[in-house]
DOBA-542890 format. One record per residue (C-alpha): residue in three letters; x, y, z. Coordinates in pm, whole numbers, plus 50000, padded with zeros to 5 digits. Layout:
REM DOBA-542890
ALAXYZ ...
***
This chain:
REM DOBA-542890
UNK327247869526411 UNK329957863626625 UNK329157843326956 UNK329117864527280 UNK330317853127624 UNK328397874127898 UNK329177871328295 UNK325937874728494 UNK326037867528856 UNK328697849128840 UNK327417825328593 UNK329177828928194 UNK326237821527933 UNK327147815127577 UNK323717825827309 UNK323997838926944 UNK322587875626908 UNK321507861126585 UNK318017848326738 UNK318127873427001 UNK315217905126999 UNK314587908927409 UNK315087949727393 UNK314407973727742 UNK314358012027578 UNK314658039327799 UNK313348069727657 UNK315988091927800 UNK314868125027602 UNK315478150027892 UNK312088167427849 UNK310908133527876 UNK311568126628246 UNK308008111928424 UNK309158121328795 UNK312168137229010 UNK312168129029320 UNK314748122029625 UNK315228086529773 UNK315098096930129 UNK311378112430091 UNK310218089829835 UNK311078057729960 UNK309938055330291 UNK308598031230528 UNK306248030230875 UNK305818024231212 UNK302508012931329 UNK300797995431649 UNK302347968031842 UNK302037949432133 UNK302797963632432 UNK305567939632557 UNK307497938132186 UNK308197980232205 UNK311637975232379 UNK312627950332163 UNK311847963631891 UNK313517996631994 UNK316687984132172 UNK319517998531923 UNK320677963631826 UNK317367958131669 UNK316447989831551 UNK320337982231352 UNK319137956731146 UNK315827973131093 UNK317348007430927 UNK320217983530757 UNK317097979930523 UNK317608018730388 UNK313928034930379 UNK313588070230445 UNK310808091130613 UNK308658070130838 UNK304708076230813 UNK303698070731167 UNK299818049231169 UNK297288055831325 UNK295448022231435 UNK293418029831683 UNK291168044331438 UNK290638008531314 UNK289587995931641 UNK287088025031673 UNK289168042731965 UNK290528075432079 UNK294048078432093 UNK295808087832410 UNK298598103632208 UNK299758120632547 UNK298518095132852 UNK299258130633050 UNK296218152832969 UNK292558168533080 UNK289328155933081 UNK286268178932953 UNK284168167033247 UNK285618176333623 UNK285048141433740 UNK287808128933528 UNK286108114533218 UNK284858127132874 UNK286408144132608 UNK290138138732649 UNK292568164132559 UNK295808156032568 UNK298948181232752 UNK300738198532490 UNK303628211532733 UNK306158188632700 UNK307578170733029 UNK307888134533076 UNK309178109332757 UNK306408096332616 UNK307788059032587 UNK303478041832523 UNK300478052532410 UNK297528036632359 UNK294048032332245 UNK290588038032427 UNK287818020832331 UNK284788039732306 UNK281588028832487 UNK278858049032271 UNK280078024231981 UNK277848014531705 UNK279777993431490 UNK279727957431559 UNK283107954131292 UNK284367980331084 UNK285977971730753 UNK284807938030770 UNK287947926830952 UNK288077943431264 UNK287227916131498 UNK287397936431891 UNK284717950732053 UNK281027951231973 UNK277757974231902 UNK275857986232193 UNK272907989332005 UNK272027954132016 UNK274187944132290 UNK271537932332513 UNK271727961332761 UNK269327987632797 UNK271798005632983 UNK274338013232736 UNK273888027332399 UNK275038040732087 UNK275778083131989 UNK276778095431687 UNK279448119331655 UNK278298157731834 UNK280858172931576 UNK278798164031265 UNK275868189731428 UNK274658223431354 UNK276888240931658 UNK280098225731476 UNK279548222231090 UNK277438255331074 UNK274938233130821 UNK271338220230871 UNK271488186631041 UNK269888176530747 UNK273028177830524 UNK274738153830744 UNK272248122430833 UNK273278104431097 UNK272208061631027 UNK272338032831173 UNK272647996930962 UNK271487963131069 UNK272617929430837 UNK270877906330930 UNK272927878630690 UNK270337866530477 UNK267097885730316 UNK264577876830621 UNK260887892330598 UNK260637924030806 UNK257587947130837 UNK258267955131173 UNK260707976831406 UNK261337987331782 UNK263588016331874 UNK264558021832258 UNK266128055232221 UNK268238074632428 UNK268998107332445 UNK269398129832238 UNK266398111732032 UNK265378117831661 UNK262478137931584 UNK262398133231207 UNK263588100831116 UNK263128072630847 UNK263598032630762 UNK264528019830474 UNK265827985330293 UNK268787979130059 UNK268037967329713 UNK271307955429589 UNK273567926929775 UNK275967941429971 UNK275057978330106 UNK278337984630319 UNK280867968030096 UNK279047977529738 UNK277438012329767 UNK276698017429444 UNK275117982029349 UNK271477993229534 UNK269588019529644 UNK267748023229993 UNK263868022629960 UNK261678032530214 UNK259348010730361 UNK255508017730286 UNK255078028330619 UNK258318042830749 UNK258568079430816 UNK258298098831132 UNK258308137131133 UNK257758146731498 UNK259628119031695 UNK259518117432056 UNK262018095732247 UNK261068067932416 UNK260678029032290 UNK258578030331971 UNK257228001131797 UNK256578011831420 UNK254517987231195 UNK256577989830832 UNK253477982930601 UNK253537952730388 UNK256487928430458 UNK259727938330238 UNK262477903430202 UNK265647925930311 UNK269107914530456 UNK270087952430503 UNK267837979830672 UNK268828014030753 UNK267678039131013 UNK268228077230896 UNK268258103331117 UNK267888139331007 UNK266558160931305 UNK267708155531677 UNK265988166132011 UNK268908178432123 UNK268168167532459 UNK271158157332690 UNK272668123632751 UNK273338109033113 UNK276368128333104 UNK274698155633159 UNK274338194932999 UNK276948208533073 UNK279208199832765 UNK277208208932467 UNK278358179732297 UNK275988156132507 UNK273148172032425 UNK273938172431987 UNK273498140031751 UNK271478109931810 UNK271458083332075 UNK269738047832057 UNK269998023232364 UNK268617992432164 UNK266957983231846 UNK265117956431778 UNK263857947831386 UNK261237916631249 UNK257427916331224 UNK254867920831406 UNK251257903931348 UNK248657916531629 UNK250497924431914 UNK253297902631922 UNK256437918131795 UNK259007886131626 UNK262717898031662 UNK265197886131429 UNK268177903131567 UNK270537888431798 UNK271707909032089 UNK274567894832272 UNK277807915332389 UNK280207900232154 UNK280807893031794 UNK278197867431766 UNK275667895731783 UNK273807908231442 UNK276177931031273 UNK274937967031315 UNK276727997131127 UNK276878033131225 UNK277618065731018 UNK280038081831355 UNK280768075231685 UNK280458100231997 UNK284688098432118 UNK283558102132511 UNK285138078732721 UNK286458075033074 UNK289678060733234 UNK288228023233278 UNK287908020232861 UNK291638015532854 UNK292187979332813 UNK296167969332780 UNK296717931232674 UNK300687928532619 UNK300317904032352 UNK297457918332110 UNK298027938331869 UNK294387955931917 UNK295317967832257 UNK298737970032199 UNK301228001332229 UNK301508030831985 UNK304678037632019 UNK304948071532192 UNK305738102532010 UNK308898113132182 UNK310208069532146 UNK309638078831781 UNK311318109731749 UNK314718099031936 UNK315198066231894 UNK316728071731555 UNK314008055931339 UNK313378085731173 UNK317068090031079 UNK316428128931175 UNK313928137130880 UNK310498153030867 UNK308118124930964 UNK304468119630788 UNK302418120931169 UNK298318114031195 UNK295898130931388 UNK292838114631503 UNK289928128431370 UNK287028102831344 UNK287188095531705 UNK288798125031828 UNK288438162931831 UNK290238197031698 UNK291388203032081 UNK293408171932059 UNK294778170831728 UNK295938206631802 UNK297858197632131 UNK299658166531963 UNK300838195631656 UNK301308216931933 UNK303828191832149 UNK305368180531907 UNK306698219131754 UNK307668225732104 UNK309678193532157 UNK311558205331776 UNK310468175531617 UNK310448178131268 UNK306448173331069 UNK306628168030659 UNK303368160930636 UNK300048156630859 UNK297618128730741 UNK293948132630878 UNK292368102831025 UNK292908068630887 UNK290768046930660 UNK287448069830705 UNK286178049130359 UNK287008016430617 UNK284558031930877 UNK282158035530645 UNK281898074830661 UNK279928090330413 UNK282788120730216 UNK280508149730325 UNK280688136830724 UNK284698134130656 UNK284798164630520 UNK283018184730752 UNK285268169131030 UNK288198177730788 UNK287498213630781 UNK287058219031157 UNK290408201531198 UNK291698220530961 UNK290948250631109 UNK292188238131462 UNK295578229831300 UNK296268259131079 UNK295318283431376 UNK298328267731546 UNK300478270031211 UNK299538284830906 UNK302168263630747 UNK300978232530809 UNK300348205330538 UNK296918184630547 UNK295888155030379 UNK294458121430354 UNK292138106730379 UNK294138073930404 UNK291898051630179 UNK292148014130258 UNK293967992629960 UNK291267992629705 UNK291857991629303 UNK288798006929211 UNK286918040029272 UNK285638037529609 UNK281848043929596 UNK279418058729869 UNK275598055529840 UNK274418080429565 UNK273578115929639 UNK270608134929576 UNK272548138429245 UNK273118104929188 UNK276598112229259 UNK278578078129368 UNK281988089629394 UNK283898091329735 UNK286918114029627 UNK284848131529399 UNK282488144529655 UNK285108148329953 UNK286808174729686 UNK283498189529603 UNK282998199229984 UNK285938212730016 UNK285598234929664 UNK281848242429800 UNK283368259130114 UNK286358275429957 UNK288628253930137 UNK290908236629851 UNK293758255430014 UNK293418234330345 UNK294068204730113 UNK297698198030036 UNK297968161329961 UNK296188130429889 UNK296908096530047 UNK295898061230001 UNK296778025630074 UNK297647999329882 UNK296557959229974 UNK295717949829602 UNK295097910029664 UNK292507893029940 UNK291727860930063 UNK294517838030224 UNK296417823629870 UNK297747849229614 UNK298737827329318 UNK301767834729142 UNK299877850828832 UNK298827880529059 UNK302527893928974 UNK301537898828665 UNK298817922128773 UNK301357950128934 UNK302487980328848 UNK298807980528636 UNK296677980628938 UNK298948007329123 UNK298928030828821 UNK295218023128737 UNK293868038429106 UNK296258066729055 UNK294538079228767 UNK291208071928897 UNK291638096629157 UNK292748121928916 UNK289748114428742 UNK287668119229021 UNK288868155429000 UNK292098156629204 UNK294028185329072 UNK296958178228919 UNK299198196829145 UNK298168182129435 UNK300868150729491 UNK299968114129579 UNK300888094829883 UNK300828060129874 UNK301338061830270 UNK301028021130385 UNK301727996630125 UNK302767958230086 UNK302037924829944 UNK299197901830085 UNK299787890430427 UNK300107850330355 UNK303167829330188 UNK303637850729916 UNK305177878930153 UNK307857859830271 UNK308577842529946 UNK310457855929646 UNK307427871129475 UNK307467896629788 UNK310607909129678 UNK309337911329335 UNK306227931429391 UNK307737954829651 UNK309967967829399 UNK306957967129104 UNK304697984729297 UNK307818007829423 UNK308678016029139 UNK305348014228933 UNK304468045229178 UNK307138066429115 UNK307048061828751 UNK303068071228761 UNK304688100928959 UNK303568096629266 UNK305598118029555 UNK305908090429797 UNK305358053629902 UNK305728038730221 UNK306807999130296 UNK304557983730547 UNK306637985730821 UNK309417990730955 UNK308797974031290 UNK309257937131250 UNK306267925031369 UNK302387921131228 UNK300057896131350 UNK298887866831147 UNK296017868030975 UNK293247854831182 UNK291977832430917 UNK295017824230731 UNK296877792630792 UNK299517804430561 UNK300367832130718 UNK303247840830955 UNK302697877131020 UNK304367889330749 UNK304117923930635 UNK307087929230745 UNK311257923630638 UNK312007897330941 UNK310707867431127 UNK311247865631434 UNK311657842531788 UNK308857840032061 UNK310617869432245 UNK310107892331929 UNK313707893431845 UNK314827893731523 UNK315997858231346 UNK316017858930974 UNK315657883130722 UNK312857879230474 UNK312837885230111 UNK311587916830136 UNK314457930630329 UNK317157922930049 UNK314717938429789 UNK314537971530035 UNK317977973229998 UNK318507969929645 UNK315927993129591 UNK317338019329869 UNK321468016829810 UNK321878001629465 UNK318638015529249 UNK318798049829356 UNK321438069529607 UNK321128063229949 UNK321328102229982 UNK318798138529976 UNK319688145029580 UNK317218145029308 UNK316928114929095 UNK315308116628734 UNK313148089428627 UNK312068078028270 UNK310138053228155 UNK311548018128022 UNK309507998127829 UNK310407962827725 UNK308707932827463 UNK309167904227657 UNK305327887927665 UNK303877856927769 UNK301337839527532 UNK298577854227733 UNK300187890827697 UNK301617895928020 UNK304897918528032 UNK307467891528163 UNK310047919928241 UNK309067955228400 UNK311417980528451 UNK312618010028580 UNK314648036328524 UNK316388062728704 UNK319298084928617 UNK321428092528950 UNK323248123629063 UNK326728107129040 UNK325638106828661 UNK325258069728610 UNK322008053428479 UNK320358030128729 UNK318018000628575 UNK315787980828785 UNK314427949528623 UNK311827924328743 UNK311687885928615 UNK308327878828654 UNK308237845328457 UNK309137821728731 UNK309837791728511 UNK312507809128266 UNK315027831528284 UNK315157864328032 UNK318287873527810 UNK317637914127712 UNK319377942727551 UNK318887980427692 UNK319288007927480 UNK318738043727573 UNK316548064527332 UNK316898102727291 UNK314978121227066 UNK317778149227048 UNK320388125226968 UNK321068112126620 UNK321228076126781 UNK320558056227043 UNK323108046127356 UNK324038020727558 UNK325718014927886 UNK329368014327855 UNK331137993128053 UNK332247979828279 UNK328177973328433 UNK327477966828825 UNK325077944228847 UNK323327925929127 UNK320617894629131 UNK318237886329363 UNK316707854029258 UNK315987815029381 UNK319867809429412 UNK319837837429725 UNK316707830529868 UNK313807802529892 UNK311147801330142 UNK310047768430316 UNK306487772830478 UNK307247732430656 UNK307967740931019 UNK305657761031207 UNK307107792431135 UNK308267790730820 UNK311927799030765 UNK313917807330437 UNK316677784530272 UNK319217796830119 UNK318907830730278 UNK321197850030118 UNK322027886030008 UNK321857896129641 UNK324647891429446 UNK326987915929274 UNK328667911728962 UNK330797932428708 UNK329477924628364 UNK331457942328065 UNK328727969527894 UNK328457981227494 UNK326627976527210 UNK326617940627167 UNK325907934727559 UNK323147909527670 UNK322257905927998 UNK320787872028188 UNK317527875728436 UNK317747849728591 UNK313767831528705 UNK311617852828926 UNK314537874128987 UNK314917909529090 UNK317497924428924 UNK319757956328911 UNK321657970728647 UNK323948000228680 UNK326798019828457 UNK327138049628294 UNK325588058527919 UNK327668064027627 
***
C-alpha cells in the first residue's frame, strides 16, 4: 500500500496503512442516537461559597471575562452552608419567629435592596461533631463540656409536621469513640423535650457512619427504657459489650418545651440532650470514656437532624475562610452576567431550614423575573448522614411549600456526595439497605412521585491526596456505572439525571494534563449514558486547598490565582472547557445528537487507550472528541461512520478541523509554592485533509478534537 503523509497539529507523520488496524466506529444509524441534548443546558458549570473578601474580585467584569471565555452554560448555584450544618441567610433582610429577634428565620420575599452577600449561620442545637468526615468547623454540644448548651433534633421530623407516628422517624444520636473500648455503662443529661421511650445499642461491623450496611446495631442486654422521664439518668448496660460505635434511639418525645419557651410549637417537638456521657460503671463510680471539650478534639458524636433555631450572634464572618465565607447573593448572581441570561439550577435549604423560607427565596426570586430551570432540595443529605425516610418526609413538606407558590415548579435532588457505589443506610425493618431505593419508596408510599422531577448527584470519584495516573483509565466506567445503579434502585426511566457538581480530585492531578483529560471523559461519558446535565466544579476561580494535602493548590477550579484572588494563569482545565464548549459541540441553544463511538485501542491490561465521543451538530458536520489516555505513546486511528441503513460505511470528507491539546500546549510544574504551568498554551488547530485512507495522530495524553462533515 501506498505510503500516506498526514498533517496533525502541525506535525507531518509518514506510517504504512499496511500494519495499521487503530479503528473509532461511530454507529451513526439515526434510530441509534443515545442522547439529544443542547450545549447551553447540558454543559454547565457552578458557583459556590467563597470568601467574603474574594466576591468583588471575582465579580468585577474583567474577571468574570475570562471566567465565561471558558463557554459553560447554566450555572447550578451550591448550597454550602448545608455542609457546615447552617441555615442560610439567603435574604440577610427578613423576620424572626420569636419577637425578641431570634429563632426561626424567614427570610423577606419583597424585593428591595441588591442582595450583593449572604451567608451562613451556624446552628447552636448542633449534634454533629463533623459531618461527612471532612467538615472540620464547629463542634457537638452534646459532649461539649457545657451543661448549658445542648443538642435538638429537627421539630419538622414530628407528628404535627410529617402527620406519622414519631416512631417512623427515630431520632439518634452516635458516639465513636475511635477504637472498640468496653462499655456497660451510660449517663444522659437531657434537656427538653426528653425521650420517654428510648434505646442503646452497639455497632457490629467497622465503620457504622461511613459503611451502613457492613453491621447491624444490637441492643445492649440491659438497654431499653419505655417510660422515660427527663432528667440525668445513669443506666447500667448489662454485661460489658467491646464497641467503638454506640447509638442512642429515640422513638417517643415528652414534648415538653425547650428554654425557648412554648410559644412556637417547634420547641416543644423532637428530642433534646444537654450532655452524654458513655463507659462503665462498677459500684457507684461511673468511668467516662468520652472526651468533652468545645472543639474538634472532642469524641466524635453523630446526630440523625438538627433543630435550625438560631439568633443574630451565630453569624460568624471570617473574610478569608471559605466556611464562613460569602454566598454570593441572589440578585449578584442573577445580574452580573454569570448566568449568561438562562434558567439557573437554584437550592433551597431544607435540612437546616424550613418550608417558610424556601418558599420566600422561590417567591423573591419570581418577583425579581429571574429565571429558575430547576430547584435542587438540600445538599448532600447522604453527607449528613440522614436516614431517606427523614429526607423524604422533609422533601414532601417542602414540596408542598413550593408547589403552593407554583404549581410549575421542578423538584429534585437529593444532591448525593461523589460516591461510585450504591449509597447504603442502616437496614430497615425489611432489611432494606438502599438509600435511593427507599427515598423513592416514600415518595410512591404517599402518592407523591409527581413532586419528583429530577434526580441529582455529585461526582468526586478518587480520595486521598495522590491520584495516580492509572485512575484515567477508570473514567467514563465509574460515571456510567452509578448512573445505572440508580436506575436500578428503581428510578424511573423518565425521570432525567443531573450530575449537578462534578470535577477531578482536588491535588496535582487537577491542574495537570490528566484534568483536562477526565473533564472531558467524564463530560462526555455522561451525556453518552444520557444523562440531561453535568455541571464543572466551578466557575468561580477559587477553592481552598485541601487541608491535608500538600499537593494541592486549590484546584477545582480553571485558574490559579495571586494573593489578591485575581486571576494569573489558566489551568488545564480551562482549555479543555473550551474545546469541549466551542469546538465539540455549538456554542449555541440547538439540539445536538449523540452516538456512541467505540474504538480497539487496549493496553495489555485491557484498558481502552482511546475513548470517544461523538456528536452530530446542527450546522450538519460530525464532531469527534477523542481522549489519549496512554501517556507514554501517541495513537494513530481511523474513524469510520457505521449506518445500518446504508449499504456502507463513511468517512469524514475533507478537508478535517482538528485541534490538540496535549504536553506540547501545556505542562504543569508543582516546584514553586504555587505551582504554575509551562508551556501554557491554547490548543492547537489544524486542517488535516479527510477520506478513506485518512489516519489521524493522538498525540500522548492528549485531548483531541476532530471535526468535518460525513460523506
Amino acid at each position: 500500500m501506498t505510503p500516506m503523509v498526514r498533517a496533525t497539529a502541525g506535525v507531518f507523520m509518514l506510517f504504512s496503512l499496511a500494519s495499521f488496524g487503530q479503528t473509532i466506529i461511530v454507529d451513526s444509524t439515526p434510530s441509534h442516537v443515545v442522547n439529544t441534548f443542547s450545549p447551553l443546558y447540558a454543559l454547565g458549570t457552578t458557583v459556590d461559597r467563597v470568601p467574603s473578601n474574594a466576591t468583588d474580585t471575582f465579580f468585577r467584569p474583567d474577571q468574570l471575562q475570562q471566567i465565561m471565555s471558558a463557554g459553560w452554560g447554566m450555572v447550578s448555584y451550591r448550597h454550602n452552608p448545608e455542609l457546615f450544618v447552617q441555615a442560610w441567610h439567603w435574604n440577610p433582610k427578613g423576620k424572626w419567629s420569636d419577637p425578641s429577634g431570634k429563632g426561626y428565620f424567614v427570610g423577606d420575599s419583597k424585593p428591595t435592596e441588591f442582595i450583593r452577600h449572604s451567608y451562613g449561620y451556624s446552628l447552636p442545637h448542633r449534634g454533629f461533631t463533623r459531618n461527612g468526615g471532612t467538615e472540620l468547623d464547629g463542634f457537638s454540644r452534646l459532649d461539649d463540656g457545657d451543661p448549658k448548651t445542648y443538642w435538638k433534633s429537627n421539630p419538622y421530623l414530628t407528628h404535627p409536621f410529617t402527620g406519622e407516628d414519631d416512631s417512623l422517624h427515630p431520632q439518634w444520636v452516635v458516639i465513636d469513640l475511635g477504637e472498640k473500648l468496653e462499655v456497660n455503662a451510660i449517663r444522659i443529661a437531657w434537656g427538653a423535650p426528653f425521650a420517654k421511650k428510648y434505646a442503646i445499642q452497639y455497632w457490629t461491623g467497622d465503620d457504622a457512619m461511613d459503611d451502613q450496611a457492613d453491621g447491624e446495631w444490637k441492643m445492649f442486654e440491659h438497654s431499653s427504657v419505655e417510660n422515660g422521664s427527663g432528667g440525668t439518668q445513669t443506666l447500667s448496660l448489662g454485661s460489658a459489650v467491646s464497641a467503638r460505635f454506640v447509638r442512642l434511639l429515640m422513638t417517643k418525645s415528652s414534648e415538653t418545651c425547650d428554654n425557648h419557651g412554648g410559644g412556637d410549637r417547634r420547641n416543644c417537638a423532637g428530642y433534646a440532650i444537654n450532655e452524654v456521657f458513655l463507659g462503665t460503671k462498677a459500684g457507684d463510680v461511673f468511668k467516662d470514656l468520652i472526651k468533652h471539650s468545645p472543639d474538634q478534639k472532642q469524641t466524635l458524636t453523630y446526630c440523625s437532624s438538627v433543630d435550625s433555631w438560631h439568633e443574630p450572634s451565630d453569624l460568624y464572618v471570617a473574610p478569608d475562610r471559605m466556611e464562613s465565607g460569602d454566598q454570593p447573593g441572589l440578585d449578584l448572581f442573577y445580574n452580573s452576567g454569570i448566568t449568561r441570561g438562562l434558567p439557573a439550577m437554584i437550592p433551597v435549604g431544607v435540612l437546616y431550614s424550613t418550608p417558610e423560607d424556601a418558599a420566600a427565596q422561590i417567591a423573591y426570586l419570581e418577583k425579581r423575573g429571574y429565571p429558575i430551570s430547576y430547584i435542587e432540595m438540600g445538599e448532600e443529605s447522604d453527607g449528613q448522614y440522614m436516614q431517606p425516610e427523614d429526607y423524604a418526609a422533609l422533601y414532601l413538606q417542602w414540596a408542598t411549600a413550593l408547589h403552593r407558590r407554583d404549581p410549575n415548579l421542578k423538584l429534585g435532588g437529593p444532591a448525593f456526595e461523589g460516591v461510585t457505589e450504591d449509597i447504603k443506610a442502616w437496614a430497615d425493618a425489611q432489611g432494606r439497605t438502599s438509600w435511593l431505593g427507599r427515598f423513592l419508596d416514600y415518595l410512591k408510599a404517599h402518592h407523591r412521585m409527581s413532586d419528583f422531577a429530577f434526580m441529582s448527584f455529585e461526582h468526586y470519584p478518587y480520595d486521598g491526596c495522590d491520584t495516580p495516573w492509572e485512575n484515567i483509565y477508570q473514567e467514563p466506567e465509574l460515571l456510567t456505572h452509578i448512573m445505572q445503579v440508580w436506575r436500578d434502585d428503581g428510578l424511573p426511566p423518565d425521570i432525567p439525571l443531573f450530575d449537578t457538581e462534578t470535577n477531578a480530585h482536588g491535588g496535582e492531578a487537577a491542574v495537570d494534563i490528566f484534568g483536562a483529560l477526565w473533564i472531558a471523559d467524564t463530560f462526555g461519558g455522561f451525556l453518552a449514558a444520557g444523562g440531561r446535565g453535568t455541571f464543572y466544579y466551578h466557575a468561580l476561580p477559587y477553592s481552598p486547598g485541601h487541608p491535608i494535602c500538600a499537593n494541592s493548590w486549590g484546584t477545582y477550579h480553571m485558574f490559579m490565582l495571586d494573593e489578591k484572588y485575581q486571576i494569573r494563569q489558566k489551568t488545564s482545565q480551562f482549555y479543555a472547557a473550551q474545546l469541549i464548549t466551542q469546538q465539540w459541540v455549538e456554542p449555541k441553544d440547538s439540539p445536538h445528537q449523540m452516538f456512541k463511538a467505540t474504538g480497539d485501542i487496549k493496553d495489555q491490561k485491557g484498558r481502552v487507550l482511546v475513548t470517544a465521543y461523538a456528536v452530530k451538530r446542527p450546522d450538519g458536520q460530525w464532531s469527534l472528541m477523542l481522549i489519549n489516555k496512554d501517556k507514554d505513546r501517541p495513537h494513530q486511528v481511523r474513524v469510520s461512520f457505521h449506518d445500518d441503513g446504508a449499504p456502507a460505511d463513511t468517512t469524514f470528507s475533507g478537508p478535517v478541523t482538528m485541534f490538540t491539546f496535549g504536553s506540547a500546549q501545556y505542562q504543569w510544574h508543582p516546584a514553586r509554592k504555587n505551582g504554575y504551568a509551562d508551556p501554557d498554551d491554547a490548543p492547537v488547530k489544524s486542517s488535516v485533509p479527510g477520506g478513506g485512507d485518512a489516519v489521524y495522530t493522538l498525540p500522548p495524553a492528549s485531548l483531541n478534537v476532530l471535526r468535518a462533515r460525513v460523506r
